[in-house]
FIVEX-555687 format. One record per residue (C-alpha): x, y, z; residue in three letters. Coordinates in steps of 0.02 Angstrom, whole numbers, plus 32768, in hexadecimal, padded with zeros to 4 digits. Layout:
# FIVEX-555687
XYZALA/...
# end
This chain:
# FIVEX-555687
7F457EB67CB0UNK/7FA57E187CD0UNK/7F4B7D7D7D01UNK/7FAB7CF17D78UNK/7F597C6B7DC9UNK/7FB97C187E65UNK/7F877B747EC1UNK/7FCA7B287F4DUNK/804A7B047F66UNK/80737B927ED2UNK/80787B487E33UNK/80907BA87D95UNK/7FE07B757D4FUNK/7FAD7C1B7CD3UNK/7FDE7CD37C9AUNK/7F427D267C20UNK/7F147DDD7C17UNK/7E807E287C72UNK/7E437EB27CC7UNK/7DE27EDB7D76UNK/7DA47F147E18UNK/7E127F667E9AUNK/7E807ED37E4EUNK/7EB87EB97DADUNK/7EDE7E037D6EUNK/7F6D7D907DA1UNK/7F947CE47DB8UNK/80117C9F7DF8UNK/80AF7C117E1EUNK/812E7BB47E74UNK/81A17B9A7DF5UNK/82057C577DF1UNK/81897CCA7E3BUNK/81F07D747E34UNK/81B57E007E9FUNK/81DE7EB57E9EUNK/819B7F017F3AUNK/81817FCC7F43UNK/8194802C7EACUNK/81ED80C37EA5UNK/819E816A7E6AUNK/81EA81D37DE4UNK/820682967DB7UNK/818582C17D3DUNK/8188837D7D1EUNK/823483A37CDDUNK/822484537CEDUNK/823684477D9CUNK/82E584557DF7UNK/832E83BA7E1AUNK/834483CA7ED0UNK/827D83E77EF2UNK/827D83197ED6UNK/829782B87F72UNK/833F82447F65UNK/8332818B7F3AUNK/82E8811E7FBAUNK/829081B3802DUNK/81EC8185807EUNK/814781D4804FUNK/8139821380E2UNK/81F2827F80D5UNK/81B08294802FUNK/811E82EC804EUNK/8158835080C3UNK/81E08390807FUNK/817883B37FEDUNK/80F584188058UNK/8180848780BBUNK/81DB84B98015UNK/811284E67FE1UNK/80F28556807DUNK/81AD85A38081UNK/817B85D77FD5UNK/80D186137FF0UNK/811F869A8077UNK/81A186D28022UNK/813E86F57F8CUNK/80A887388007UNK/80CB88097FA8UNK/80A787AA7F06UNK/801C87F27EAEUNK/7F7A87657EB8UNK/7F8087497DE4UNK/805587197DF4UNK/8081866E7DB5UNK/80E286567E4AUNK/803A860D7E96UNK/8015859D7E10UNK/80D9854F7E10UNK/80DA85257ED1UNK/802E84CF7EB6UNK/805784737E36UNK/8100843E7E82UNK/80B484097F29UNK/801D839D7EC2UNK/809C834D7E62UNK/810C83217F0FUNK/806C82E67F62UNK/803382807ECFUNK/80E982307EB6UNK/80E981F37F63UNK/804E81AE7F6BUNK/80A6812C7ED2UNK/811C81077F55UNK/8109806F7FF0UNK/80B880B08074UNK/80EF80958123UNK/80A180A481D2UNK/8100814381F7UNK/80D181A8817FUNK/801681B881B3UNK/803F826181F6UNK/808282A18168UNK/7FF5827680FEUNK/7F8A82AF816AUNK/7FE7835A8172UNK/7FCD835680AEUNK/7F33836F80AAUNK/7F1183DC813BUNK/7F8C845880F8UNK/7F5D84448042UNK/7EAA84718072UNK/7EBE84E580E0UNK/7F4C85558047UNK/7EB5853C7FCBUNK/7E44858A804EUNK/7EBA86248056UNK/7EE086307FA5UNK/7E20862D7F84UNK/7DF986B28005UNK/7E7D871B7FC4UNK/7E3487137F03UNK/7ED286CB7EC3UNK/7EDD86A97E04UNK/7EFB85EE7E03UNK/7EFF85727D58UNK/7E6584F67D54UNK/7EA584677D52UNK/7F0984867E05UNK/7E6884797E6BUNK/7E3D83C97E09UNK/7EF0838F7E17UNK/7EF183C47ED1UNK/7E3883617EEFUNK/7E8A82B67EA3UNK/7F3582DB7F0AUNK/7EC982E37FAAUNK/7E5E824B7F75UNK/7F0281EE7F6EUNK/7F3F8231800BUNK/7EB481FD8067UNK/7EAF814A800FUNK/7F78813F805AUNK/7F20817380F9UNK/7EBE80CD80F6UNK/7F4D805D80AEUNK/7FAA8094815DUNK/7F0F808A81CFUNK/7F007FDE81A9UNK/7FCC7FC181C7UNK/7F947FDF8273UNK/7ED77FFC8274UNK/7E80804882EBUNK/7E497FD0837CUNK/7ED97F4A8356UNK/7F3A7F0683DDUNK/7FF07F21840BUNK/80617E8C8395UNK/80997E0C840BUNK/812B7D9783FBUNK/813F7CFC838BUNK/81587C6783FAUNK/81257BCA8396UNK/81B67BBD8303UNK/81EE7C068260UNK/81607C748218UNK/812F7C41816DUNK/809E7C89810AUNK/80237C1980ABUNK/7F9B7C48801AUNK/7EFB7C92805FUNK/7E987C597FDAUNK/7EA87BB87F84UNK/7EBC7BB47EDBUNK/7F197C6D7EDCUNK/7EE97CE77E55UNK/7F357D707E56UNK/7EDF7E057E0AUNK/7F3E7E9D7E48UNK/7FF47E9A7E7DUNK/80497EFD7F0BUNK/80977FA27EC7UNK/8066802E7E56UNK/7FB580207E0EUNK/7F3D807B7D9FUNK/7EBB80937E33UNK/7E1380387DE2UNK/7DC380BE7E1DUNK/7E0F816B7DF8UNK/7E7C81067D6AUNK/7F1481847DC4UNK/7FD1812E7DEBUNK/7FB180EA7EA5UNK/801D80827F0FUNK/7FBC7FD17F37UNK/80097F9F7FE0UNK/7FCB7ED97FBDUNK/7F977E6F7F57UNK/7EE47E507F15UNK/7EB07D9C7EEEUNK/7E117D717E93UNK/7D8D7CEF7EE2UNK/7CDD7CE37EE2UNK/7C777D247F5DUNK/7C7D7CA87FFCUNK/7D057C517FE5UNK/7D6D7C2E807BUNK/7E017C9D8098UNK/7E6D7C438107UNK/7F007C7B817AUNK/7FB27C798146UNK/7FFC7C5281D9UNK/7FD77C2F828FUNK/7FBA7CCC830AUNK/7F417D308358UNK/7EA57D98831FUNK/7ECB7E528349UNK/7E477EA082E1UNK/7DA97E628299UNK/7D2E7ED88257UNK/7CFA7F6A81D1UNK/7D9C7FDB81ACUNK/7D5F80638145UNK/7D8B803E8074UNK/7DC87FA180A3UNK/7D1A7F5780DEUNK/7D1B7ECB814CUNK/7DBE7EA28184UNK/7E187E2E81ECUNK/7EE97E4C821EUNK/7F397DA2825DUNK/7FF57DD482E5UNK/80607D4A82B7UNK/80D37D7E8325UNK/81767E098339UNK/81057E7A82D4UNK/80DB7E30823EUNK/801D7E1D821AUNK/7FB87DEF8181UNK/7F0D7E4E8137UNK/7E837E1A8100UNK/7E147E9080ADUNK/7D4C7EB78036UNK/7D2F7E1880C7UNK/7C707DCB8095UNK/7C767D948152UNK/7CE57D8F81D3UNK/7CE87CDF821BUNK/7D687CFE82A6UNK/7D687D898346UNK/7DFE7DF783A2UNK/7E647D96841CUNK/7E297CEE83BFUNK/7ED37C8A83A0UNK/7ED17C2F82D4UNK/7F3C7BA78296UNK/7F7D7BAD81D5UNK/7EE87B778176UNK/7E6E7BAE81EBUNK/7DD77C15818FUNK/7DD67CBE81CDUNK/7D3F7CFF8158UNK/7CF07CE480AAUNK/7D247D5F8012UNK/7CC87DE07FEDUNK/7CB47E977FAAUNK/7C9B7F03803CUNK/7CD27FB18045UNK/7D3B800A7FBAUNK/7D2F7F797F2CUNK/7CFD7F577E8DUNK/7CC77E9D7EA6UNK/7D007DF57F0CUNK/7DC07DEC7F2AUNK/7E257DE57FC3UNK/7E8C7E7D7FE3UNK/7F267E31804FUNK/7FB47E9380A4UNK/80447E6E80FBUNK/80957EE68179UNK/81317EDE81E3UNK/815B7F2B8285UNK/81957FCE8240UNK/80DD7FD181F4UNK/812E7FC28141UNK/80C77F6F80B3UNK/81157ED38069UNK/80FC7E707FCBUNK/80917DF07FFEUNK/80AB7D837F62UNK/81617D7A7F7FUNK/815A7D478045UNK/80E07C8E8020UNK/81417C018048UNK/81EC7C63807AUNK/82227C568116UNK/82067D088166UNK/82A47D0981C3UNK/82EB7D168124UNK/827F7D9B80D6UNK/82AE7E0E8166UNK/83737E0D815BUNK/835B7E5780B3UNK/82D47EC680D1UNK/833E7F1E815BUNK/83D57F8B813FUNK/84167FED81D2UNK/83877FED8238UNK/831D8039819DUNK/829F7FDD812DUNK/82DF7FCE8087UNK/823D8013800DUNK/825E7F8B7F8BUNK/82A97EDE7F74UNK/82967E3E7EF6UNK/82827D8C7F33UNK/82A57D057EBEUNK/82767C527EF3UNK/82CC7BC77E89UNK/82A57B197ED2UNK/82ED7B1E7F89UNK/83717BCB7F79UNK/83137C5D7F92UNK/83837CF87F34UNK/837E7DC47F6FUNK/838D7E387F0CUNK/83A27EDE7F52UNK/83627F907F1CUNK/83C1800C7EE5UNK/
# end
């Protein structure tokens, strides 16, 4: 666990090891913060064919459902097999492993449905197999229980890109958007990406960035906009989602209190509630998001202090949002480094 404390305005001030909460340690810096954004989820059974993988850059969502119609497709054709063939055991197994890949891999608003049709359909084939007496390995029931567990923690990662009871973004109008620190100093315990989840300890994507504090402190918004949610949101406790215009918003989450209401406009700096631990946590941090107008998680470490307008050439290509990029800030030139 990497420790990096950040002031403001960022300062390289610390790096230790630690370990924590739904966070892990970080601090961090001005000097040459470098950020790589989504991580990218890799083949792990070799013994399966190489076109059962979803190409390079696919969403979760295509992912997963891709992964689920190969599953079915298999399932009928094989439906004369008797109920103790291995042909059972291989399509579970491949679809678990497809599910549990993409849920390594940056979620975006649009692939709520598939998730959700994950876990109705896994559920519902598990049903049927039971019913039916078919010889399944042990370990596929467990495997499939921590699959659906991460399924339905995706589910919440995308509820809160657009959560329930949030209202329609509305258009920038007063100047260049440009993100601030929430907290002040910054600690960051948990970076954005591919996680050991602190509490099933399985490979997770974290769409944001946790940042230690103790309880109360001010968390303050990182830009000017308007309040279009304020309230409990399931895992992520109290929570409060800030439009800052053309789509992009900010989220706050494990809020102590919330010190702000919907419709209320905030300026930069203004304190929009006190840390906390609310909801899915293991103690006081701030859970903080940043979404764009296609719903897509960024890296919130790499947008402070950039100009957005910037950010969002390069996280565009073609009308589609690219699933990872590097920033690299070196006194006034801000560098892009593309994925692959």
């Amino acid at each position: 666990m990497v420790r990096v404390v950040v002031a403001t305005p960022i300062a390289l001030l610390a790096m230790t090891v630690a370990a924590s909460c739904a966070s892990d340690r970080v601090s961090w810096a001005d000097a040459e913060p470098t950020v790589a954004s989504a991580a990218r989820a890799t083949p792990h059974r070799a013994a399966a064919a190489s076109d059962a993988h979803a190409p390079p850059g696919q969403s979760a969502g295509l992912r997963i459902d891709r992964a689920l119609r190969e599953f079915v497709s298999t399932r009928v054709e094989s439906k004369q097999q008797p109920k103790t063939s291995r042909v059972w055991a291989v399509a579970w197994d491949q679809v678990i492993d497809e599910v549990g890949e993409a849920c390594q891999t940056a979620p975006r608003a649009s692939d709520l449905g598939a998730f959700v049709r994950a876990r109705a359909t896994l559920e519902v084939e598990l049903d049927v197999d039971r019913r039916r007496g078919v010889l399944l390995p042990d370990g596929i029931e467990r495997r499939l229980t921590a699959a659906l567990k991460a399924v339905d923690e995706s589910v919440g990662e995308l509820r809160q890109a657009n959560a329930p009871g949030t209202m329609a973004p509305v258009p920038r109008l007063d100047g260049e958007l440009v993100l601030r620190a929430p907290l002040a100093p910054l600690v960051l315990s948990s970076p954005f990406g591919v996680r050991a989840d602190p509490f099933s300890g399985q490979r997770r994507f974290h769409a944001g960035a946790d940042f230690d504090a103790p309880e109360g402190a001010n968390v303050y918004a990182a830009a000017s906009g308007l309040v279009v949610y304020a309230g409990a949101q399931g895992g992520y406790g109290k929570q409060v989602i800030v439009d800052h215009g053309d789509g992009v918003r900010t989220h706050y989450s494990h809020l102590a209190e919330i010190f702000v209401q919907p419709m209320q406009a905030v300026e930069e700096g203004d304190s929009v509630g006190a840390v906390g631990s609310t909801g899915r946590s293991t103690g006081p941090h701030l859970h903080f998001a940043v979404t764009n107008f296609e719903g897509q998680f960024l890296d919130p470490i790499g947008l402070l202090d950039v100009p957005y307008s910037l950010i969002a050439e390069h996280v565009k290509s073609g009308g589609k949002s690219r699933q990872a990029f590097t920033v690299r800030k070196r006194g006034d030139t801000v560098e892009f480094l593309s994925a692959k």
